[in-house]
N, C-alpha and C positions, 0 to 999 in steps of 0.2 A: 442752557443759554438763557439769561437775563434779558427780556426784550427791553427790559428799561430803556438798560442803554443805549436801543436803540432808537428810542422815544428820544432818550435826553440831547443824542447822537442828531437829530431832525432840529428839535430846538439850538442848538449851538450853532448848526449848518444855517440857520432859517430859513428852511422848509417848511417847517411846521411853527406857527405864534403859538407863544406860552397866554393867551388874552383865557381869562375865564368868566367867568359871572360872576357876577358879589366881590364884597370885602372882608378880609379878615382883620377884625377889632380888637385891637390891646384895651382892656378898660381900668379904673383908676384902683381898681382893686389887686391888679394885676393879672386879672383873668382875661379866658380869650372869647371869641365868641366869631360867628359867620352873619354877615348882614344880606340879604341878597340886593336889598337897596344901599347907599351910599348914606352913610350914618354922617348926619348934618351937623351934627358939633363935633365930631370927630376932625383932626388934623388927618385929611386925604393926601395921599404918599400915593404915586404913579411909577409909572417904571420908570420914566427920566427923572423923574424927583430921587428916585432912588439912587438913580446915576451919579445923578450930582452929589449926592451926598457921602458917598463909600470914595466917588472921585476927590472932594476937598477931602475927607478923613483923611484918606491915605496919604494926600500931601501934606496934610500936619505933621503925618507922622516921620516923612520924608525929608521934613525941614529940621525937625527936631535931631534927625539922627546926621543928619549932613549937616552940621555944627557942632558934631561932635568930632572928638580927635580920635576916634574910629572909622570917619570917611574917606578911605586908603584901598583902591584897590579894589573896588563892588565889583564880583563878576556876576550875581543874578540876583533877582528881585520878582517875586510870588506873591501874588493876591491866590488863599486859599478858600475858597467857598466848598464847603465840603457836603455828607450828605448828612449833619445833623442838624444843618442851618447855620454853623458858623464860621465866620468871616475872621480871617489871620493874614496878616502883613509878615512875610518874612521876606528877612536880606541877608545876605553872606557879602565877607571880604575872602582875599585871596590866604591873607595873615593866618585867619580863625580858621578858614580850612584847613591848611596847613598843618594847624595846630591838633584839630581835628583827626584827621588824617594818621599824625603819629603816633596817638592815642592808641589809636584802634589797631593799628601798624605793632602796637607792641605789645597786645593781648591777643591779636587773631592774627599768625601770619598768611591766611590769604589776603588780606587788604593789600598786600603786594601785588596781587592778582590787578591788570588794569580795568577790567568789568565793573569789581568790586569798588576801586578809587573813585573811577566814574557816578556807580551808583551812590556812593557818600559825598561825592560833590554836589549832585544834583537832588539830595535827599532833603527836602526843607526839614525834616523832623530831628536835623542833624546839625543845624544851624545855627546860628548863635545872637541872632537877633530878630524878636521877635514883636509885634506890635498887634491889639484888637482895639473894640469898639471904643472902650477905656482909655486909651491914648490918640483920640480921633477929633478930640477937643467936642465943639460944638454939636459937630456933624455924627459923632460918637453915638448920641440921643437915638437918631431915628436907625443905626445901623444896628445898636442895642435893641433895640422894640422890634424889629426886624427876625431876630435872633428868637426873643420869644415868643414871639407868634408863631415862626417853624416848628419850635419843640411842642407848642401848646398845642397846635393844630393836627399832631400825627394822632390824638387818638377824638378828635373833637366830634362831636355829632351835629353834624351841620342843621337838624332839622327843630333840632331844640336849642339851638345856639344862640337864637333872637333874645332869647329871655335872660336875660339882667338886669339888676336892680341900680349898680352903676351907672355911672358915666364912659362915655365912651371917650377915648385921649388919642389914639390914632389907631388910622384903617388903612389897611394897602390893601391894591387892588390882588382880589385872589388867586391870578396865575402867577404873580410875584412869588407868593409865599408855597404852591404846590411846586414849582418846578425852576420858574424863570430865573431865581435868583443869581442860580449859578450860570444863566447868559448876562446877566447884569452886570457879573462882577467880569466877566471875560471884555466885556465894555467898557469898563471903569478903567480895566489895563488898557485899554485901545485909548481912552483919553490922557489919561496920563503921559503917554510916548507922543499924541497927537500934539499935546499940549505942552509939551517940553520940561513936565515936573519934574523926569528924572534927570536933568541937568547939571540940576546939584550935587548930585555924587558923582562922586572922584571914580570914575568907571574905567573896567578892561577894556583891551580892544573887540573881546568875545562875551563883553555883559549881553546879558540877556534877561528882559522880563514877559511874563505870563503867567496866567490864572491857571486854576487845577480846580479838581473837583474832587482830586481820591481818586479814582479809578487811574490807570496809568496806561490800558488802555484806550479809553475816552480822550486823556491828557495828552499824551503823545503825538495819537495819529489822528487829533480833531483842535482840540486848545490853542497848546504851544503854537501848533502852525499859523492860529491867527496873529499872533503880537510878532514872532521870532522871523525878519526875512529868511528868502528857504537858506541863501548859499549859507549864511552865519547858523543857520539849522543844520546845514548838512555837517559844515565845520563843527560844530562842538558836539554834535552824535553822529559820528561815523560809520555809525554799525546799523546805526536805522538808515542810513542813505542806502545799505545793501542789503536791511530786508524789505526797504521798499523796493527796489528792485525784483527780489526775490517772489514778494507778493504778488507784484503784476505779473510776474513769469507763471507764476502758478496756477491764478485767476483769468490767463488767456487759453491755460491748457483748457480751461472746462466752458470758455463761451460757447462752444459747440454743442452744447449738451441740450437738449430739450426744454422745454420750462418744466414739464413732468420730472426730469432725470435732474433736474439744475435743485428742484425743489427737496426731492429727494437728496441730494447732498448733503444740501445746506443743513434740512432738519436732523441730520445725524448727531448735527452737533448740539441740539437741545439735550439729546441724552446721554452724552459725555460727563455729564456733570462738571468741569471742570475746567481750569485755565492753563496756558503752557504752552503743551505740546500740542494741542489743539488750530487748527484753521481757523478762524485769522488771529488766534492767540497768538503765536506761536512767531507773527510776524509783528508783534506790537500794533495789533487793530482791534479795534473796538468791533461789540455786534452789529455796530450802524454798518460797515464794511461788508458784511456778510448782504444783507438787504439792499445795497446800494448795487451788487453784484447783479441782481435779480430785476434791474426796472427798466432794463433794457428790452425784457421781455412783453412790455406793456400789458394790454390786453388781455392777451393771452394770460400774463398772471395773475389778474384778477380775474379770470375765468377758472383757472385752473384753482387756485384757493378756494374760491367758492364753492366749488366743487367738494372739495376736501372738508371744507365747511360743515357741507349739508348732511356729508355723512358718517360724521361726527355729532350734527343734532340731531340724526334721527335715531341716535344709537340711546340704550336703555338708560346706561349708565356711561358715565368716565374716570376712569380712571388717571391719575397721576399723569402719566406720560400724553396722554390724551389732553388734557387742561394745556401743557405743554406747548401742546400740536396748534391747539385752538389757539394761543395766546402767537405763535407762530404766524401761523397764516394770516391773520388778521394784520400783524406790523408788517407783513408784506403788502395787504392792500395799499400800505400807504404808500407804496413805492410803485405802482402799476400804473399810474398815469389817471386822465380823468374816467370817472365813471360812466358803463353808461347806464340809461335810466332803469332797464333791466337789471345788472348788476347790484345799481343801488339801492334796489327793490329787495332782492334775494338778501343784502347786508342785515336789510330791517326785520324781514322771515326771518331770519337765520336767528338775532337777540332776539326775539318775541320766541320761540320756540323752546332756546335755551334758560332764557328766564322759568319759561312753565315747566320744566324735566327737571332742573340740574338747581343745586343749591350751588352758592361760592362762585355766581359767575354773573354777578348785577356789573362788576369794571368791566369785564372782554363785551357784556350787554350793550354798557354805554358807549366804549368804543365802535362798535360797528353801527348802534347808530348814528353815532357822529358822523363816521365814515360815509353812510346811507345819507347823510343829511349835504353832504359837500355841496356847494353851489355850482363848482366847477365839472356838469355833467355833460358827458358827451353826446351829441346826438341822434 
């Protein structure tokens, strides 16, 4: 199990703020760099600057194609923020699927299959019109700068990163560029329908738009649902209306369960490796589902992780499935309600411990003391 997801799964819900410290700086050289102060001739970009700007692109590009003699029929429209930092406008008509459709209809006969129809309708990689930063007109600029400050930043050393000899040309603020982005762009779709951009196109009675991320289940059972009302949700995926049912049928059998036994469940599925056939795979849910399952148990489950915690740091070494465990119980704290001062005490032993034994574990470090650090403790 990837806890990301269930990071990224808290950010979309907002639960958890994407806000971090410092900026990351595009400079004229086209390098990147981390400022932790706000670099003063740098063009400063914020998350609603950002908004607005991916928001007018997209309507360039909206206006551009809704004047053309291809606007007939729109039934969906995807802003793609994906996880290498880039931003895709894709649209489908009913026509080009179709068209689409028989293609594949005549080299694979299961595409007769209706799963299959389904999944190439709603597959944007399948699509046939497609728009980025480069057709975004003005607003293009900073959606482009954007783009390479993600790619530049995955291997950057933030502690040597002050030092260059350029100019600095623009700086976004740095939970933008580590994570937010793709809550930006799920916003940017929420203005667009707020704002009545897609009016323009000649739409189905079952168009439908929404942002993605790549993951399908993040996209599904957290995205989509923001922009798509549910019944026109239920109407055009029918088969999720009954495993969503199915899911909550499943996840009532085990309310009953302990936070010990509840906990135990859940971590079984760290060591599946896999997606699928898997809980809550298997019903089209993301791992934020799995942890959202568990915070009912408050206290108690930050009592009990902690636990689990401790003797995990007190052990010699770790192993693989162990890291796991750790990386586990920790995205649980976040779901256990406020701390109390005890608890958040134990969060801060716990990283101070595992820093001193264990190499490859300064992130689950910081995390917990984050966690330790919460404002919201309880008394």
């Amino acid at each position: 199990m990837n806890t990301y997801y269930s990071y990224l799964g808290r950010l979309l819900d907002g639960r958890t703020p994407f806000d971090r410290e410092g900026y990351y700086v595009l400079y004229e050289d086209d390098s990147a760099g981390y400022s932790v102060d706000k670099p003063g001739r740098a063009e400063i970009v914020r998350a609603a600057d950002f908004v607005q700007a991916l928001t007018e692109g997209c309507k360039t590009a909206i206006r551009t194609f809704a004047a053309s003699a291809d606007n007939k029929q729109v039934y969906a429209l995807n802003l793609d923020a994906n996880g290498h930092g880039d931003f895709y406008l894709y649209l489908n008509t009913v026509e080009r699927f179709e068209r689409t459709l028989s293609r594949y209809q005549s080299k694979y006969p299961d595409y007769n299959q209706a799963e299959k129809i389904q999944s190439l309708k709603y597959g944007q990689g399948d699509w046939d019109f497609q728009w980025w930063s480069e057709h975004m007109g003005e607003y293009g600029r900073v959606v482009g700068s954007l783009e390479k400050l993600i790619n530049r930043a995955q291997d950057l050393n933030e502690q040597d990163s002050d030092k260059h000899d350029a100019e600095p040309v623009i700086a976004f603020e740095a939970g933008i560029v580590k994570a937010g982005y793709q809550v930006l762009a799920m916003q940017a779709v929420m203005r667009l329908i707020a704002e009545q951009a897609l009016d323009a196109l000649d739409r189905t009675d079952d168009f439908i738009a929404f942002a993605s991320t790549e993951n399908d289940y993040v996209d599904y059972s957290i995205v989509m649902r923001r922009t798509i009302d549910p019944a026109l949700f239920e109407r055009v995926f029918p088969d999720l209306k009954e495993l969503d049912r199915q899911f909550e049928e499943s996840m009532e059998q085990i309310r009953h369960l302990s936070v010990s036994k509840a906990l135990d469940y859940w971590s079984d599925a760290i060591h599946s490796g896999g997606y699928g056939s898997e809980t809550p795979f298997k019903y089209v849910k993301s791992e934020y589902e799995v942890f959202r399952r568990l915070e009912h148990y408050g206290s108690a489950l930050a009592e009990e992780c902690l636990v689990r915690l401790l003797e995990l740091a007190s052990r010699d070494s770790l192993e693989l499935k162990d890291y796991k465990e750790v990386y586990f119980y920790a995205e649980a704290l976040h779901f256990s309600g406020a701390l109390t001062r005890e608890c958040a005490e134990q969060c801060r032993t716990i990283a101070a411990s595992m820093r001193e034994k264990f190499d490859d574990v300064e992130e689950i470090a910081q995390q917990l003391l984050a966690i330790g650090r919460y404002p919201a403790i309880a008394d």
